[in-house]
N, C-alpha and C positions, 0 to 999 in steps of 0.2 A: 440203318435198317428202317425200314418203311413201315408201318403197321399200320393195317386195316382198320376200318371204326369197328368191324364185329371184335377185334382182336383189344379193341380200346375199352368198346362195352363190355367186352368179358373181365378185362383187367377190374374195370369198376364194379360190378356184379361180386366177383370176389371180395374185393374190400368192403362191399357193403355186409356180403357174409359174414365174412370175420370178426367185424363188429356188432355182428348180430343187432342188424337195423331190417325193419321188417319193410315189405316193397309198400303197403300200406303208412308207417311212415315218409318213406322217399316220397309219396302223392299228395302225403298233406302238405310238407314241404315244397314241395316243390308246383304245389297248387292245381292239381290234375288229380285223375280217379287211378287207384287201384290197377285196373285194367291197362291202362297206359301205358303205366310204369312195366307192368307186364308184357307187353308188347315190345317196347321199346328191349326191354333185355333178351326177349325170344328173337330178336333182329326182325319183328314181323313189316319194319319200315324201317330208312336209312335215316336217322336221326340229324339234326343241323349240329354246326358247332356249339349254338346258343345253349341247346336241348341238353346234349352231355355237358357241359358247361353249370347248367343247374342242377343235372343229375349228381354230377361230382361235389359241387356245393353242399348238398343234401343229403350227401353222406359224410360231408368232414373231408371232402378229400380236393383237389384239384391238379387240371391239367395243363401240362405244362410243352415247350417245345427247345428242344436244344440243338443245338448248330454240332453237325456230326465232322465236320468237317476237319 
C-alpha cells in the first residue's frame, strides 16, 4: 500500500496528539516558529523527507520503510 505524505503527516499529527505534545513544542525542537509547524501539518506545502524526518524525531516517533513485497 502506497501512502501519500498528507496520509504520513496525518499519521504523525496523531501521535503528536496523543502524547499531548503541543505544535509549539514540535518548533522549538525542531528549530522553526510555531506557524511552520502549523503549516506543515495543514499540508499548506509538500514537506521533504528531511522535514518529516525531524518532525518525527520531535515527537519521539520515527519513520520507517518496509519491503511489501
Amino acid at each position: 500500500m502506497t501512502e501519500t505524505v498528507s496520509d504520513l503527516v496525518g499519521q504523525l499529527v496523531a501521535i503528536r496528539k496523543a502524547k499531548g505534545i503541543l505544535q509549539s513544542t514540535v518548533a522549538r525542537r525542531m528549530h522553526v516558529t510555531r506557524p511552520a509547524v502549523c503549516h506543515l501539518e495543514r499540508g499548506r506545502y509538500s514537506p521533504s523527507l528531511a522535514v518529516l524526518t525531524r518532525y518525527a524525531a520531535a515527537i519521539g516517533a520515527r519513520i520507517t520503510v518496509e519491503d511489501v513485497q
